[in-house]
Backbone bond lengths (Angstrom), bond angles and torsions (degrees), N, CA, C in turn:
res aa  C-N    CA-C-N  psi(-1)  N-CA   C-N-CA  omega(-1)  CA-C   N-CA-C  phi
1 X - - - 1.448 - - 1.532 108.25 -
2 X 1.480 111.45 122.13 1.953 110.36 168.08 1.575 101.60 -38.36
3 X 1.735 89.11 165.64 1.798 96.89 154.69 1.563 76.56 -135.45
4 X 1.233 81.40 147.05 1.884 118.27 178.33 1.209 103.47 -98.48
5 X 1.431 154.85 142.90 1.694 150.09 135.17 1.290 82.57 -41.73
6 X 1.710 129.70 167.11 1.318 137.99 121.26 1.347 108.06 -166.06
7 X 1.556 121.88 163.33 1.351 128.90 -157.03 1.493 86.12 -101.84
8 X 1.528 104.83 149.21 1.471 124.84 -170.35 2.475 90.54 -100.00
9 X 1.174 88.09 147.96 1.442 95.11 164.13 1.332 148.44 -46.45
10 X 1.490 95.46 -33.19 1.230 109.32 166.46 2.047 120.32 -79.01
11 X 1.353 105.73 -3.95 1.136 99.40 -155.49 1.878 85.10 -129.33
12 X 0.997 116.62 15.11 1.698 112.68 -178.43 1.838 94.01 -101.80
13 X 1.587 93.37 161.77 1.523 100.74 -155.35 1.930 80.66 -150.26
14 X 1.452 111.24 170.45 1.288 110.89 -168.41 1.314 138.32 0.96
15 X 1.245 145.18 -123.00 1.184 137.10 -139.68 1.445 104.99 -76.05
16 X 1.563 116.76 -10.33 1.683 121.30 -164.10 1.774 87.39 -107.82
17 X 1.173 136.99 -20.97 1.174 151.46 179.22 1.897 93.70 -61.20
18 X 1.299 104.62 -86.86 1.782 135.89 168.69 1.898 95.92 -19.46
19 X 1.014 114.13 -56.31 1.493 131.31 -168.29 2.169 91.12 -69.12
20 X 0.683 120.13 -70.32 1.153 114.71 -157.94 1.429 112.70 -63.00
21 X 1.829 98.72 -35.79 1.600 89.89 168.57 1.745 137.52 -79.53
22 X 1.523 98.34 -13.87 1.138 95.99 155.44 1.201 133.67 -108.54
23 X 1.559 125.44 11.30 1.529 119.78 165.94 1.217 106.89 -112.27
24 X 1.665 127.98 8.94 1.713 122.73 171.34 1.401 124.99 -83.86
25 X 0.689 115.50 -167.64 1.507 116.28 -176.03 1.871 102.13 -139.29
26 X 1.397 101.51 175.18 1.726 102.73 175.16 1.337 125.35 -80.92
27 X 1.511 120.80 6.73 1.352 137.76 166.02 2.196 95.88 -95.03
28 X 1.461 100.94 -6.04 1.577 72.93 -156.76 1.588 128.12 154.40
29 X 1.223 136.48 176.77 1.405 145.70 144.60 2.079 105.90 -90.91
30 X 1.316 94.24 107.27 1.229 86.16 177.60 1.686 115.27 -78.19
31 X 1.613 106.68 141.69 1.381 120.65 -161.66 1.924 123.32 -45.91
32 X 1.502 89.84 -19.25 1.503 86.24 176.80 1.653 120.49 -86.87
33 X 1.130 111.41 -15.78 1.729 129.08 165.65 1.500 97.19 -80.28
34 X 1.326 146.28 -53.95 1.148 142.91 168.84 1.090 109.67 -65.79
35 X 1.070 148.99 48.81 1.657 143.35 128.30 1.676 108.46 -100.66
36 X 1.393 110.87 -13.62 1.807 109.03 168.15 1.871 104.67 -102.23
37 X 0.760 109.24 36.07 1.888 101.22 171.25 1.321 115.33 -91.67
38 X 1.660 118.25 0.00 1.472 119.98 153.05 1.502 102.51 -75.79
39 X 0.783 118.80 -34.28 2.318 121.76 -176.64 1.517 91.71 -115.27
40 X 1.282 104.91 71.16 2.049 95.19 147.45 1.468 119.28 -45.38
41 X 0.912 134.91 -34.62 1.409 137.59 177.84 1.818 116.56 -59.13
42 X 1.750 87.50 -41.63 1.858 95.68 178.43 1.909 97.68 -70.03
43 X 1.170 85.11 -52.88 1.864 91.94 -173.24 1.792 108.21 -35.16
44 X 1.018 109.30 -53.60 1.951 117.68 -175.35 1.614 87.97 -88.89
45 X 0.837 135.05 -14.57 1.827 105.21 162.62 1.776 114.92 -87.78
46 X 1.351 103.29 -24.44 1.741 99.82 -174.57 2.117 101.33 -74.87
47 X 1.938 89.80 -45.63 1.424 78.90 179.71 1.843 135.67 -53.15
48 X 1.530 96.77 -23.41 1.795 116.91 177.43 1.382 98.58 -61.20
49 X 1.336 99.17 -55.69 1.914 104.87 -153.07 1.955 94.45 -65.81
50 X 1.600 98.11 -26.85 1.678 83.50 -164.11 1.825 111.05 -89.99
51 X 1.917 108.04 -24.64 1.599 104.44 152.81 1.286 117.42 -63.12
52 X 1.421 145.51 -32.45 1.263 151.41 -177.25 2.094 94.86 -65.33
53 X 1.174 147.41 -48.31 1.136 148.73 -157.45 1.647 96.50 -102.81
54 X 1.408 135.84 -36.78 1.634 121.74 172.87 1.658 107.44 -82.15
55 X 1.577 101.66 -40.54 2.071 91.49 -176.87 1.556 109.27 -124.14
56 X 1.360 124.37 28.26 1.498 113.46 157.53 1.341 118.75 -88.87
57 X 1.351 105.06 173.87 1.868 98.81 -177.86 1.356 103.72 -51.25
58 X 1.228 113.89 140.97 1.745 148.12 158.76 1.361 117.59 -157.85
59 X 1.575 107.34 140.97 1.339 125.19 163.31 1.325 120.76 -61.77
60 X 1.623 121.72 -14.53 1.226 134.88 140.62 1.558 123.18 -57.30
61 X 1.731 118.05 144.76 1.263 117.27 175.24 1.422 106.95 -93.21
62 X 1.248 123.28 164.21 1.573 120.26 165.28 1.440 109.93 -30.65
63 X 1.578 101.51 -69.69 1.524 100.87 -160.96 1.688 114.15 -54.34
64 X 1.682 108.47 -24.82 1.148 87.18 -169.17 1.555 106.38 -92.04
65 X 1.065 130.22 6.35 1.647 141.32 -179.97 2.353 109.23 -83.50
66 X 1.256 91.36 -31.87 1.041 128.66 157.64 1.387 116.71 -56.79
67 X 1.262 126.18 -70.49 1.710 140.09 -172.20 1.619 90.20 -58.96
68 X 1.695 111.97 -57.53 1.713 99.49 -167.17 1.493 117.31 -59.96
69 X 1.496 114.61 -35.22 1.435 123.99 -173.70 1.436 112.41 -51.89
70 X 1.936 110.65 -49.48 1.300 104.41 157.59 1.236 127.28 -53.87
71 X 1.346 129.96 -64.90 1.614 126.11 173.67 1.271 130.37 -23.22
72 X 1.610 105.30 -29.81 1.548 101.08 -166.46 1.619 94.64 -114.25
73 X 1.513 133.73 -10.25 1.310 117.66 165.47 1.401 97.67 -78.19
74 X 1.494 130.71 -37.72 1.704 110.73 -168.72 1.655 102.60 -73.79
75 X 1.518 130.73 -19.67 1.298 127.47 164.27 1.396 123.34 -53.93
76 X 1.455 114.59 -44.52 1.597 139.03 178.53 1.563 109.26 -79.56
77 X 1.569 121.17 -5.25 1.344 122.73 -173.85 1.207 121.03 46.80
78 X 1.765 109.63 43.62 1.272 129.24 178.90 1.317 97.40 -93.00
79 X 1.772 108.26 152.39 1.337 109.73 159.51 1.914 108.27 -98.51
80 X 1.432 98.30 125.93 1.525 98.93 -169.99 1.885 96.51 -114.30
């Protein structure tokens, strides 16, 4: 498994600060957005591109956009 640098939540300060509180959740910054908190800028472009691919128009439903995401992290021996 990589190790990533990345700044923990408690310790982010402006624009990477701004970023966490509005793309985290109450468990958190989930770890795959936290591997860009050295590039706040990458962090709010992966999160767009990745709400744009689970809730923009598709002929896919959530759940089933959802079902593949699992498939291919348990394929990749990701924890998703």
């Amino acid at each position: 498994m990589p190790w990533i640098e990345w700044i923990e939540e408690k310790a982010a300060t402006g624009r990477l600060k701004e970023s966490y509180e509005r793309y985290g959740t109450r468990r958190g910054m989930d770890h795959i957005l936290k591997i860009h908190s050295l590039n706040p800028r990458s962090l709010e472009d992966h999160y767009r591109l990745y709400a744009h691919l689970m809730r923009g128009p598709s002929e896919l439903s959530r759940a089933d956009r959802e079902m593949i995401a699992v498939v291919v992290s348990k394929t990749n021996d990701c924890l998703y």
